[in-house]
C-alpha positions as CSV (number, residue, x, y, z in Angstrom):
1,X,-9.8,-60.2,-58.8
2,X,-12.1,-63.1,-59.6
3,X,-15.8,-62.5,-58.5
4,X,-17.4,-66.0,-60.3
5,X,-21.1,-66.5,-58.8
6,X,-22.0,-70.0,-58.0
7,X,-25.4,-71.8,-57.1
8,X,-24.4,-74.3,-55.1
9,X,-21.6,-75.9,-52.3
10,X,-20.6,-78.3,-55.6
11,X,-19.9,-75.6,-57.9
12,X,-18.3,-73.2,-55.2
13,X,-15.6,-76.4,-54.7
14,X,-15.0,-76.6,-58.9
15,X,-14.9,-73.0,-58.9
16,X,-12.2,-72.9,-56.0
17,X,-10.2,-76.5,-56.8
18,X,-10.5,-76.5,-60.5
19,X,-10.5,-72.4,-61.7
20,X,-9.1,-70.5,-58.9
21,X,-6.6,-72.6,-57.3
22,X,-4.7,-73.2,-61.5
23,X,-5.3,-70.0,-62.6
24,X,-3.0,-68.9,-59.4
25,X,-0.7,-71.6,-60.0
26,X,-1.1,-71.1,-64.1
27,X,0.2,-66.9,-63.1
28,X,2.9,-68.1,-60.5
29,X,4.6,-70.0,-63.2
30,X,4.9,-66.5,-64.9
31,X,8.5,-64.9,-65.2
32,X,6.2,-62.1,-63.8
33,X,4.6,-63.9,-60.5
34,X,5.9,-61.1,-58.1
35,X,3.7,-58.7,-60.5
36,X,0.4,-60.4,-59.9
37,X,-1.6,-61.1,-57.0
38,X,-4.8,-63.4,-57.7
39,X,-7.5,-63.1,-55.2
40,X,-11.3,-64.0,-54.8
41,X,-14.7,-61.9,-53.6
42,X,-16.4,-63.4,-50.9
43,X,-20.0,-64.3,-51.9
44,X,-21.6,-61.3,-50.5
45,X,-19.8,-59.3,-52.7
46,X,-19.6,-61.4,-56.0
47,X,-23.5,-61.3,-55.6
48,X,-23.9,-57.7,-56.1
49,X,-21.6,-57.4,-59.3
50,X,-24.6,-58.0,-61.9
51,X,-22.6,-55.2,-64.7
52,X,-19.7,-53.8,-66.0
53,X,-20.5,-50.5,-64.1
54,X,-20.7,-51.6,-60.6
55,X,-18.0,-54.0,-61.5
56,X,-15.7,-51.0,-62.5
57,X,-17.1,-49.2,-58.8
58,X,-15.6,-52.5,-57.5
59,X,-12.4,-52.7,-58.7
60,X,-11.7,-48.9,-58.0
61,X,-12.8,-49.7,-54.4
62,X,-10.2,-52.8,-54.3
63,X,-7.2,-50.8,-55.7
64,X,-7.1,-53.8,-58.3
65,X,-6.1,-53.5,-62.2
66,X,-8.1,-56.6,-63.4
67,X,-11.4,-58.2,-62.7
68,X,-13.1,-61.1,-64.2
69,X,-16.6,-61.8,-62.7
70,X,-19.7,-64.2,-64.3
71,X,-21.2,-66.9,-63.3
72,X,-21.4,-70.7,-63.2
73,X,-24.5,-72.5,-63.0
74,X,-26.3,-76.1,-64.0
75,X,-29.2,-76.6,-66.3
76,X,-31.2,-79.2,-68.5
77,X,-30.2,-78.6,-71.9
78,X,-30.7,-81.1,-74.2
79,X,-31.6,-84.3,-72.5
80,X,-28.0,-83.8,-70.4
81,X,-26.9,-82.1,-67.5
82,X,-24.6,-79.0,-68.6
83,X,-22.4,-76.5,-66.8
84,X,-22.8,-73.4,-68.2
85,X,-19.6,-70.8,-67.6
86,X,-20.5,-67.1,-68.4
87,X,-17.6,-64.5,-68.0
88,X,-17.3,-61.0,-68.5
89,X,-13.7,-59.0,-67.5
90,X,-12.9,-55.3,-66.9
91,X,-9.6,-54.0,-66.5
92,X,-7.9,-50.0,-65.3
93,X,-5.5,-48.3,-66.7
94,X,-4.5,-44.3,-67.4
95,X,-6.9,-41.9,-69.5
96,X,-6.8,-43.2,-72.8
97,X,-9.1,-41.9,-76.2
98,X,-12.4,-43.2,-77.3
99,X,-10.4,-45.3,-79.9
100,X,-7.9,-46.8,-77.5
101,X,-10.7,-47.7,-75.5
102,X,-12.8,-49.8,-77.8
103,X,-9.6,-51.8,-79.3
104,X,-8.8,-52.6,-75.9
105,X,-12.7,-53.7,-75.2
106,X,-12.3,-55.2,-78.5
107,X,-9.4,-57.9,-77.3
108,X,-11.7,-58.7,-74.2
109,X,-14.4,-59.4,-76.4
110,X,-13.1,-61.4,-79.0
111,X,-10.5,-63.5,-76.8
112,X,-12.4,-64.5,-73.3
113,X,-14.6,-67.1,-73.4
114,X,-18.4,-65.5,-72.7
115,X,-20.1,-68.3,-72.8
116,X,-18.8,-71.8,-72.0
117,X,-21.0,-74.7,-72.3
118,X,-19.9,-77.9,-71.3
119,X,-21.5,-82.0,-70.2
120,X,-21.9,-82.8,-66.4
121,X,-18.8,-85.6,-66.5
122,X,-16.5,-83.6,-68.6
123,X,-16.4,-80.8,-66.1
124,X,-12.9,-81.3,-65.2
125,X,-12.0,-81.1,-69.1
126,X,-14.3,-77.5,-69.6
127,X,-12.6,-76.2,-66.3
128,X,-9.0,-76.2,-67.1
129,X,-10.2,-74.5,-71.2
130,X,-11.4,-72.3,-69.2
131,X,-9.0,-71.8,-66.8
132,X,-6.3,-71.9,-69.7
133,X,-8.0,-69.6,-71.7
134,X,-8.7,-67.2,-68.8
135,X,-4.6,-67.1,-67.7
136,X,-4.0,-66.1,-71.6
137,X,-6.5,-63.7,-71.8
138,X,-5.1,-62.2,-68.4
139,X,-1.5,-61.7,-69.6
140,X,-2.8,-60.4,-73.3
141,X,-5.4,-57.5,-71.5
142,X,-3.1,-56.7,-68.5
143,X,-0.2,-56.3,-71.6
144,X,-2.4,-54.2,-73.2
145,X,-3.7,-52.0,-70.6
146,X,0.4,-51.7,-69.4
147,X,0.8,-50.8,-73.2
148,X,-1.4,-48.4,-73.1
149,X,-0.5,-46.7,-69.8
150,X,2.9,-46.7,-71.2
151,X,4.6,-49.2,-69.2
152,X,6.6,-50.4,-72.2
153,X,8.5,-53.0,-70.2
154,X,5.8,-54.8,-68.0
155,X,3.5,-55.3,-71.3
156,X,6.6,-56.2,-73.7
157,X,7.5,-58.9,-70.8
158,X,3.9,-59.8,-70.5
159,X,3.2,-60.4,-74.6
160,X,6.5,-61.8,-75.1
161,X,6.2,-64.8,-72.6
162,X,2.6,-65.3,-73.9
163,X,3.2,-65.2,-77.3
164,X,6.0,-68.1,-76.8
165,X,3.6,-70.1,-75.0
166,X,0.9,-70.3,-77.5
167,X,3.4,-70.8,-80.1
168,X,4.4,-74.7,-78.7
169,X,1.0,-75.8,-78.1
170,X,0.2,-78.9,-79.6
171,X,-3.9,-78.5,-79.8
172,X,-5.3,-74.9,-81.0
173,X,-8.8,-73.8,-81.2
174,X,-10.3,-70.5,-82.8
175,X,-10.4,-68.8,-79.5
176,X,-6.2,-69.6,-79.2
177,X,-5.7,-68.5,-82.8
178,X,-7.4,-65.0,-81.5
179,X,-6.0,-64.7,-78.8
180,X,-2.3,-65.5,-80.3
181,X,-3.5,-62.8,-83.1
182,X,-4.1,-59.9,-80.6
183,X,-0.9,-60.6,-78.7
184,X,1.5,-60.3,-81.3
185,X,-0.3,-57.1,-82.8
186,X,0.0,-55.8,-79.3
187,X,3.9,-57.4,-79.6
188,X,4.0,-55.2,-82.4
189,X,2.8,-52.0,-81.3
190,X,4.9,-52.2,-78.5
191,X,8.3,-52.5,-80.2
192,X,7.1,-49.6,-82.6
193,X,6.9,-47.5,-79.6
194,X,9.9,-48.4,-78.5
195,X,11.8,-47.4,-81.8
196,X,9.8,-44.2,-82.1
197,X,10.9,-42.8,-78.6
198,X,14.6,-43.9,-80.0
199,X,14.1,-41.7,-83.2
200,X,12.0,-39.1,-81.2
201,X,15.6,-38.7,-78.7
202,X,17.8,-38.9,-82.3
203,X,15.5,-36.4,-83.4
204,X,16.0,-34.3,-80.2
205,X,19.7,-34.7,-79.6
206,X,21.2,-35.8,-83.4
207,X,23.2,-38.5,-81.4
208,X,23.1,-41.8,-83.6
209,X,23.8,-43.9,-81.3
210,X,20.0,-43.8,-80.8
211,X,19.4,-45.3,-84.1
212,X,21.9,-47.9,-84.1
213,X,19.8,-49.0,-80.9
214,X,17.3,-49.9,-82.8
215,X,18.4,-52.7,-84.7
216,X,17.4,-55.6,-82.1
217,X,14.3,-54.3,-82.1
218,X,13.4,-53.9,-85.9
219,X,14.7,-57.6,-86.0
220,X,12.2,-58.6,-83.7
221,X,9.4,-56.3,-85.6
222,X,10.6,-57.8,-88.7
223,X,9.4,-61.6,-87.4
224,X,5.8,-60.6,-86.5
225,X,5.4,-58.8,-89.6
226,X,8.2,-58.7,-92.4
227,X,5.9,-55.9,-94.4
228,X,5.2,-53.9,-91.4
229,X,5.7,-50.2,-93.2
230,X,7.4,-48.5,-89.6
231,X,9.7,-50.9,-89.6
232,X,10.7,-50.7,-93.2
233,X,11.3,-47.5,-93.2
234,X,13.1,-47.8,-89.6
235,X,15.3,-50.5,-91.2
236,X,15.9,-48.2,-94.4
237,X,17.1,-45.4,-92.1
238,X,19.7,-47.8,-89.7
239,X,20.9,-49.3,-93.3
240,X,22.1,-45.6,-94.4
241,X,23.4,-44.7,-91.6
242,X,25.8,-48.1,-91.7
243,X,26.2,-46.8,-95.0
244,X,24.8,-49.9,-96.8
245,X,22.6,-47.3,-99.7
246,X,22.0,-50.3,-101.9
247,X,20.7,-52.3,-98.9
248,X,18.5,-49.8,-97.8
249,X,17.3,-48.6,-101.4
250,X,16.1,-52.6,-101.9
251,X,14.3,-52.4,-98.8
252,X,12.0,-49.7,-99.3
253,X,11.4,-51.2,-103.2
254,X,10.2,-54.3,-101.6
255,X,7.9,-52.8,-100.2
256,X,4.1,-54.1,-100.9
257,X,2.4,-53.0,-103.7
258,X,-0.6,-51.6,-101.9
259,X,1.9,-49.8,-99.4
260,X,4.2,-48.2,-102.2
261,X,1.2,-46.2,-103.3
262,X,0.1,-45.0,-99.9
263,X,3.1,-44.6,-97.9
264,X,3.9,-41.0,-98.1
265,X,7.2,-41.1,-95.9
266,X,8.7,-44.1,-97.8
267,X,8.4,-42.3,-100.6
268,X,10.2,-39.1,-99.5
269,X,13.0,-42.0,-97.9
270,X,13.5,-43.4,-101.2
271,X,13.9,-40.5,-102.9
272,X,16.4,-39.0,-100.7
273,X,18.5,-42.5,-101.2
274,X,18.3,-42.2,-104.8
275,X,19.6,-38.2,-104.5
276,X,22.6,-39.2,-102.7
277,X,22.6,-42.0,-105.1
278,X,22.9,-39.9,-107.7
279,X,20.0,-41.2,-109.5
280,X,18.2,-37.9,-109.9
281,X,15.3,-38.9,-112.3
282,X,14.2,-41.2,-109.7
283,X,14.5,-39.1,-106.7
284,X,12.7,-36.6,-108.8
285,X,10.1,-39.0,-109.2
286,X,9.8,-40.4,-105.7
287,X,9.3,-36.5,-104.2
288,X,6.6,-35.7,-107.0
289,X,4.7,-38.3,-105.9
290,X,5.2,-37.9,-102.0
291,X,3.4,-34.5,-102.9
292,X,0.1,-36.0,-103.6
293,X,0.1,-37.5,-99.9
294,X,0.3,-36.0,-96.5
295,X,3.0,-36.4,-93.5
296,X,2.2,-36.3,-89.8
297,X,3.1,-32.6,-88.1
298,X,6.8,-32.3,-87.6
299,X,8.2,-35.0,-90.0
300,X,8.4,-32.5,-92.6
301,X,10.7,-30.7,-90.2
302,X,12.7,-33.9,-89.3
303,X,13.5,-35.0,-93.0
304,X,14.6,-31.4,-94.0
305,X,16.9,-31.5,-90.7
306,X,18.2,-35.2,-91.6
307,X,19.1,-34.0,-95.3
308,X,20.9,-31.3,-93.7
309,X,23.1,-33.0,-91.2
310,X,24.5,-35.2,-94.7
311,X,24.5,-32.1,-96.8
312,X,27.4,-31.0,-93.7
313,X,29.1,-34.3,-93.3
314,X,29.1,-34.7,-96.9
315,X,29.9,-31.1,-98.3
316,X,30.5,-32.6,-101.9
317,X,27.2,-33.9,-101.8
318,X,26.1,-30.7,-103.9
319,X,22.6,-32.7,-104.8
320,X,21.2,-32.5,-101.4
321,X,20.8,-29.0,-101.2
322,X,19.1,-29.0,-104.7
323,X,16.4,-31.3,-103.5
324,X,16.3,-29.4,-99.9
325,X,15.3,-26.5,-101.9
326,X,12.6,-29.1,-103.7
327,X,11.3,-29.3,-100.4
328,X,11.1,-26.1,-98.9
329,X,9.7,-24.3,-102.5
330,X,6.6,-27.8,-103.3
331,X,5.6,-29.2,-100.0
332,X,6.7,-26.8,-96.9
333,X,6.1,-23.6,-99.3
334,X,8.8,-21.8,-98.0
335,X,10.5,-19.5,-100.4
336,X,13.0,-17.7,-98.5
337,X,14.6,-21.0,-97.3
338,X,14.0,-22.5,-101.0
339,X,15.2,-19.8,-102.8
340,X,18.9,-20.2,-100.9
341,X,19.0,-23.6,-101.8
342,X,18.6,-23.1,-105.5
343,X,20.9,-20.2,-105.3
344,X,23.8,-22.0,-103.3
345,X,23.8,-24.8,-105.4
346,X,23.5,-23.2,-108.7
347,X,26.7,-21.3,-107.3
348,X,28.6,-24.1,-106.3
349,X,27.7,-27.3,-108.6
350,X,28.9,-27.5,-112.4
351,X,26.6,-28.2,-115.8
352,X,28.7,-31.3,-116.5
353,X,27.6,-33.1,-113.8
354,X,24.0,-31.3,-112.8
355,X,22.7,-30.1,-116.1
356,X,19.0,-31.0,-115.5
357,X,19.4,-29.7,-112.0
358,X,20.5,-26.8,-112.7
359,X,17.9,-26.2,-115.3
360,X,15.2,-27.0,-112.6
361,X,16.5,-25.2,-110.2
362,X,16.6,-21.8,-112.5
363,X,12.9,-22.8,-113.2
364,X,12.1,-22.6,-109.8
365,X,13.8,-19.3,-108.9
366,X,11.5,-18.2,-111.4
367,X,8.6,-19.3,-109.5
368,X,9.3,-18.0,-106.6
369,X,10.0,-14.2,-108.2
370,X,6.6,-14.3,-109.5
């Protein structure tokens, strides 16, 4: 819905030739068209939408997801006639947190114009900014809100096609640069939810197909933001499971400094790589520091489960359950699971090859008698 007051017949006629009539034709370009229907209030009604709450009242009485209502008037400023544009936009979408909320109020107000100021005889030239900058600021909120509202596929299709049009133009302002910022962190937290849902139905069903599904899409991840953490440790995981271990050791050491000391789950990755590596001391190392941090509720669960589906495709694997038992006995803290681990693999692995293991793993026994 647009709902843009006017003052006058002139302005009504810009408002209509200039704003209403490209912004429809700026949207029926869209690979999306069928999705959007572009329609204006009728004066009567535009006049009574003076806030954001009776806007909202509005748009809830319309059935309509979007809204962007203001004004346009003339005035004196400066020894020159100006038109002044000021615009304000609401959109609806599912329950969503406090937090949500204000990052998605945060793209309106940092990305649509609220105040447009521009010279009676270059009206035609503030019009289509405007009207340009209005259309991108459409796409990137209605993307958002379908992001949020978990219509993965509207918003992905909505960002995408926006994020390739501001990447050819040939003039950019601060307002573009913004805008083009805020889609393709919106880009990003779409395809992340995508690949978690994929590990959420691995995690659910151990089929790993699901994983290898995810490789377009860490690709894609990877090209808006090559040190994005999620996607790092994503790529780690698909490189193991294509049995590239070197690959996927190097990609978790690249890592950032400042994200190497605070990622809690990269370290736990990496230190499983260099067990089935067989370069204990590091692994060693990697799960002693992972214990300073924290994990989110259930990935705990999820490595331990992941460890064990290798420790029974690869029975000679005998270090696994060693550092399954590290698991269970310093972080999960629990020693009737722990205490099988170090007793199955002191039964089955050798002091040639697992001498410091072995010693560890007596030492802990010993912990968990006391």
């Amino acid at each position: 819905i647009l709902a843009i007051q006017v003052e006058n017949e002139k302005e009504r006629l810009r408002v209509e030739n200039d704003l209403v009539r490209d912004l429809k034709e700026y949207l029926g370009y869209s690979n999306l068209a069928k999705d959007f229907y572009v329609f204006t209030y009728p004066d009567k009604l535009t006049s009574k939408i003076l806030d954001t709450q009776i806007a909202t009242e509005y748009l809830k009485k319309s059935k309509a997801h979007f809204m962007i209502y203001g004004n346009v008037s003339e005035r004196f400023l400066e020894n020159r006639n100006n038109y002044i544009f000021k615009l304000h936009g609401i959109v609806r979408h599912i329950p969503i947190s406090s937090l949500i909320q204000k990052n998605l109020e945060d793209d309106f107000s940092r990305s649509l114009p609220r105040r447009v100021v521009f010279e009676e005889g270059q009206e035609m030239l503030g019009f289509e900014f405007t009207t340009e900058v209005t259309g991108y600021v459409i796409k990137l909120i209605i993307g958002s809100a379908a992001l949020v509202s978990k219509d993965l596929q509207l918003s992905y299709s909505l960002l995408k096609e926006l994020r390739e049009e501001l990447a050819i133009l040939p003039q950019r302002t601060i307002m573009v640069e913004e805008i083009q910022k805020r889609t393709e962190r919106r880009l990003i937290e779409n395809l992340s939810y995508k690949i978690d849902y994929l590990y959420y139905q691995y995690s659910k069903t151990r089929a790993e197909e699901r994983l290898f599904e995810t490789e377009s899409l860490l690709e894609e991840l990877a090209t808006l933001d090559s040190s994005n953490v999620f996607m790092l440790n994503s790529k780690a995981v698909l490189l193991f499971k294509k049995k590239k271990i070197e690959e996927a050791i190097k990609t978790l050491e690249s890592r950032p400094v400042a994200v190497a000391r605070l990622d809690v789950l990269c370290k736990y990755n990496l230190g499983f790589l260099y067990a089935y590596n067989g370069e204990f001391d590091k692994s060693l190392e990697m799960y002693r520091q992972a214990n300073y941090g924290t994990l989110e509720g259930g990935t705990l669960n999820d490595i331990e489960m992941f460890i064990t589906d290798e420790i029974e495709k690869n029975p000679s694997l005998i270090q696994l359950i060693f550092f399954r038992g590290l698991i269970n006995h310093k972080v999960k803290k629990d020693s009737v699971l722990a205490k099988k681990d170090f007793e199955d693999f002191l039964r089955i692995s050798t002091e040639q090859y697992f001498k410091n293991l072995r010693q560890l793993a007596m030492k802990y026994l010993e912990e968990l008698e006391v």
